[in-house]
N, C-alpha and C positions, 0 to 999 in steps of 0.2 A: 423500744421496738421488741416485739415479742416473736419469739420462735415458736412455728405452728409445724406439726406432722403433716404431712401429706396424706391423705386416703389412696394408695395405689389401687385399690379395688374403682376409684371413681373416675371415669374418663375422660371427665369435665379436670378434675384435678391435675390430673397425668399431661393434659393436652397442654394445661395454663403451664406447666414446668419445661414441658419440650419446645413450648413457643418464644419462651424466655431463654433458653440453652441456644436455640437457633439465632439468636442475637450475637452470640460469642464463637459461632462457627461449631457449635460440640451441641451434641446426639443423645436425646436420651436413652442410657443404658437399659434394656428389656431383663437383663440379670439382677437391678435394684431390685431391693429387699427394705429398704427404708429412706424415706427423703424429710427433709425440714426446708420451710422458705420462713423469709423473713420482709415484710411487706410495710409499706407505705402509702398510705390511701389508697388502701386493698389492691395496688400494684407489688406482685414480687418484685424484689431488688437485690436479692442475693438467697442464692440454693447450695445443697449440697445432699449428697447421698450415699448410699454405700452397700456394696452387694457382698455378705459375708464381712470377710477382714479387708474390704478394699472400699475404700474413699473412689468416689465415681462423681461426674456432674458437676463441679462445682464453678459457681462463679457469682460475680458480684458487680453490678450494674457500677461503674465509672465513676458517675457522680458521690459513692457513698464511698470507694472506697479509702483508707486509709483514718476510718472513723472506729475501728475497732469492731466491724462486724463480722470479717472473719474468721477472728479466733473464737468468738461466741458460738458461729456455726460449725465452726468446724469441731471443737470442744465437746460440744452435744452428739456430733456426731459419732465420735472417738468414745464416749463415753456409754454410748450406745453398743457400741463392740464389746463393750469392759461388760457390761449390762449381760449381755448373752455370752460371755465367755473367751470370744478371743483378747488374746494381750499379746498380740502380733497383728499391728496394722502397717496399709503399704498405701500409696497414694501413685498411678499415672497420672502424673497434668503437665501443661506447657511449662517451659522451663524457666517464663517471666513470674511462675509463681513461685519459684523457690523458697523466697525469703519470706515467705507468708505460712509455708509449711515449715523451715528452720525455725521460724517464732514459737511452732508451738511442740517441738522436741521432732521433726523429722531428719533423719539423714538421707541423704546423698547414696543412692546401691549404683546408679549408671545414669546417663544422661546424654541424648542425640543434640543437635541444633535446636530443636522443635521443643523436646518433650524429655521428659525427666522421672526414673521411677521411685522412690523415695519408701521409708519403714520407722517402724518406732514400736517398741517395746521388750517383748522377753527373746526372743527372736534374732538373730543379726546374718547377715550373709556371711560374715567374719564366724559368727560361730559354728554354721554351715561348714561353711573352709576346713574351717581346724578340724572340726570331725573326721570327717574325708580322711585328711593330712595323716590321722593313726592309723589308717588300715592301707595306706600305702609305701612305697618307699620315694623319699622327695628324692632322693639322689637318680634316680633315674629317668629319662627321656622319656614322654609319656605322652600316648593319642588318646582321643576323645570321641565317644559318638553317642547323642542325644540321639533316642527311640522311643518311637508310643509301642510298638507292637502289639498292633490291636488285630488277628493274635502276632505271635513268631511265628515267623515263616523260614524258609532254606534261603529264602533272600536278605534276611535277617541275618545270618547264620555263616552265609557266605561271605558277608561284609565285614562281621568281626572275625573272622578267621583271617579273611585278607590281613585286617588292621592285628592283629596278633602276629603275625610272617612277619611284619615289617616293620616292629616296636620291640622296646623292654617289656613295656606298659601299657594294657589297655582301660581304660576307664570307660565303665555303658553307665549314660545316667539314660533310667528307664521315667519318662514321662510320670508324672505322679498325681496330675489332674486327672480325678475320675469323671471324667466326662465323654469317655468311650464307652461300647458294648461288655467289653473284655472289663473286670475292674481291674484300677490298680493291681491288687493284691497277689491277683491269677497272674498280669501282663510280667510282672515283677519275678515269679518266682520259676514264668516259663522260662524265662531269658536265663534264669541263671539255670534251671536243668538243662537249657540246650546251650551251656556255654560251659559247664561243669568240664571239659573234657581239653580246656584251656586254659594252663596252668599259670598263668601271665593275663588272663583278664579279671576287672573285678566289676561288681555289679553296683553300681547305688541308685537309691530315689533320686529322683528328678530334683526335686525340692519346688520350691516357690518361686525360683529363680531361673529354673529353665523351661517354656515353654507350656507357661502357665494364663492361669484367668488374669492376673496382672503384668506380666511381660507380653504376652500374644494371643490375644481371646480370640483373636479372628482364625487361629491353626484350630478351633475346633468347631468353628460356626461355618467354615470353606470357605471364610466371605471374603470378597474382595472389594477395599473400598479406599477412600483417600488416608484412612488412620494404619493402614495394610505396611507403607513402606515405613513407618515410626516404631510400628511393632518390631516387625523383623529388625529393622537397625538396636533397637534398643536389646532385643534377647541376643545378638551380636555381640552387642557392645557386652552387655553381663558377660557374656563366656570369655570373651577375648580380655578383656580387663581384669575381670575379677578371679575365674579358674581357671584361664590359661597360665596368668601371672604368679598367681599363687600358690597353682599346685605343678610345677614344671612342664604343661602341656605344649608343646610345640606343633599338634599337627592336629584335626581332627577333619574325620574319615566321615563323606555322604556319601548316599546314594542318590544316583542317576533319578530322576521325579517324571518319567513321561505322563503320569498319567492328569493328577490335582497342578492348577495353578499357581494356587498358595504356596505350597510346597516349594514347584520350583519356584517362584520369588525368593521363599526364603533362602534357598541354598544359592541362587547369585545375590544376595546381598551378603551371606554367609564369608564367599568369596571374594566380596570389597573389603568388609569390615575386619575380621580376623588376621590377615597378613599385617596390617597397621599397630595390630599389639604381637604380633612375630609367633603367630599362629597360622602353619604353613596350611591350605584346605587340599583334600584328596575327595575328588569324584572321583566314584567306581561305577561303570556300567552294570545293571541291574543284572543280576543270575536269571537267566532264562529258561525255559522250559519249551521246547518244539522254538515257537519265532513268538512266542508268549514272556514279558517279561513279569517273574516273581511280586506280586504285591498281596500286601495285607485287605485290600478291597476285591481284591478276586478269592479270596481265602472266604471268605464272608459271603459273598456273592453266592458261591459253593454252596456253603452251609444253608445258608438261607434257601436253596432250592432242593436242599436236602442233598446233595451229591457227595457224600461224605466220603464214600472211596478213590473218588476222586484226589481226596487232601492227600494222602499219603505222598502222592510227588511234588507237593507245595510243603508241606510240613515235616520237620522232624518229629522221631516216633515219640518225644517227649509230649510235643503238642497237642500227637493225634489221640497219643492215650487219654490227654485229657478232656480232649472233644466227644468221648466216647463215654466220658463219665457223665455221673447222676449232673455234678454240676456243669459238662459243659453241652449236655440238652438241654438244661433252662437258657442257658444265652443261645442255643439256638432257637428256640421258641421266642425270648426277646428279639433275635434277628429277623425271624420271618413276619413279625407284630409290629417291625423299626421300619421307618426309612432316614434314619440320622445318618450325617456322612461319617460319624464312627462308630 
């Protein structure tokens, strides 16, 4: 049986893979970047794909399996990643495929009832960890607050200042998925000049592991759908398991979500899952402005209609200088040209 490419450019292609994926309950992903099937009088009988460094799609018609087809597919796939560069691959699937991704060097990073996220190569969450571990002190009690700040706001601002009052330690992991207006780079280095004044908090990347394209691709698509409550459980589950336990985190700090769905989902499943690995959660009601509460979508909304004097009572002056600069007139130019929800 011979492994074929998929033509993603062909529609006829794409339809015969999400017709076969619909057999197994699973969607084909619009973020694939490369698929292989494997056919049987010209019936596919087992797919897989992969968008960047993530394993997506895969599955394998019943009848065939356990005849060694997929480590063939999946091998290719994997090899394909090595092919373009990455040597950090990650895999969500149901959690009955475990021992199918352990055959071919996956481990184990978290895993729900359902659904299981898994990695293999130069890469490890552990080494993630230990990084962290030197620029903090373990001996002390330590909160935690996961942010995209697309941009920083005073509602940003206001939350870590709370969670600062009432810690040794604060830890911001700034989201790291460029798939905001705002890039990485800018979201990352606003936060630490509007938190520079805070001698007890420390800033790091997101990483791969929080609130990313393979722990919650739906926090950036707004989407809500039945794979919505797996995600949230599963980026839960990484915090509470993996950096609450190993980096002495006992408490981390949200914000109140009136506005996005998704959002709030995640922060009450935030609030099931984290107390079970003794990660106490704190809502804080959103800093308000008149009977307006503080959001990074109204920050934007602004921009985008050009109301820029308006920022100065939503944004600290770290942010607004930067709104004012050469680069933060192109992302307002991207703003008014966008209607992406970040």
């Amino acid at each position: 049986m011979n492994i074929e490419k998929v033509n993603l450019s062909n529609p006829f292609e794409v339809k015969e893979v999400t017709e076969f994926l619909a057999k197994f309950e699973l969607k084909y992903d619009p973020n694939i970047d490369y698929t292989v099937v494997i056919r049987e009088n010209d019936e596919i009988i087992a797919t897989a794909s992969k968008g960047k460094n993530i394993i997506k799609c895969f599955a394998i018609d019943p009848a065939h399996q356990g005849e060694g087809i997929s480590g063939s597919i999946l091998t290719n796939v994997t090899n394909k990643m090595f092919d373009q560069g990455y040597f950090h691959s990650m895999v969500f699937t149901k959690t009955k495929n475990q021992e199918i991704f352990k055959g071919i060097g996956y481990k184990e990073v978290a895993q729900t009832d359902k659904v299981i996220l898994m990695e293999m190569g130069t890469n490890s969450i552990d080494k993630t960890i230990d990084k962290i571990k030197k620029s903090i002190d373990m001996d002390k009690q330590k909160a935690m607050i996961v942010m995209n700040c697309n941009p920083f706001t005073y509602g940003h601002q206001y939350l870590i200042e709370k969670a600062a009052k009432e810690n040794e330690e604060v830890l911001i992991f700034v989201v790291e998925e460029d798939k905001s207006v705002f890039p990485f780079s800018v979201r990352y280095n606003l936060v630490k000049e509007g938190t520079a004044h805070l001698s007890n908090v420390k800033v790091f990347p997101g990483s791969e592991y929080m609130i990313s394209s393979a722990t919650f691709p739906n926090y950036f698509l707004r989407k809500e759908d039945d794979s919505l409550i797996e995600y949230t459980k599963l980026d839960a589950t990484i915090a509470g398991k993996q950096f609450g336990k190993k980096l002495n985190i006992n408490k981390r700090y949200i914000g109140e979500e009136p506005y996005c769905k998704v959002t709030k989902k995640y922060n009450e499943t935030l609030m099931e899952i984290l107390p079970q690995y003794g990660m106490e959660v704190v809502l804080v009601p959103r800093k308000e402005i008149g009977e307006i509460a503080i959001s990074a979508s109204i920050v934007r909304e602004k921009i985008k209609n050009g109301e820029i004097e308006e920022l100065k009572s939503l944004v600290p002056e770290t942010t607004f200088n930067f709104l004012i600069s050469a680069e933060g007139k192109e992302i307002e130019e991207k703003l008014k040209n966008s209607n992406l929800p970040h």
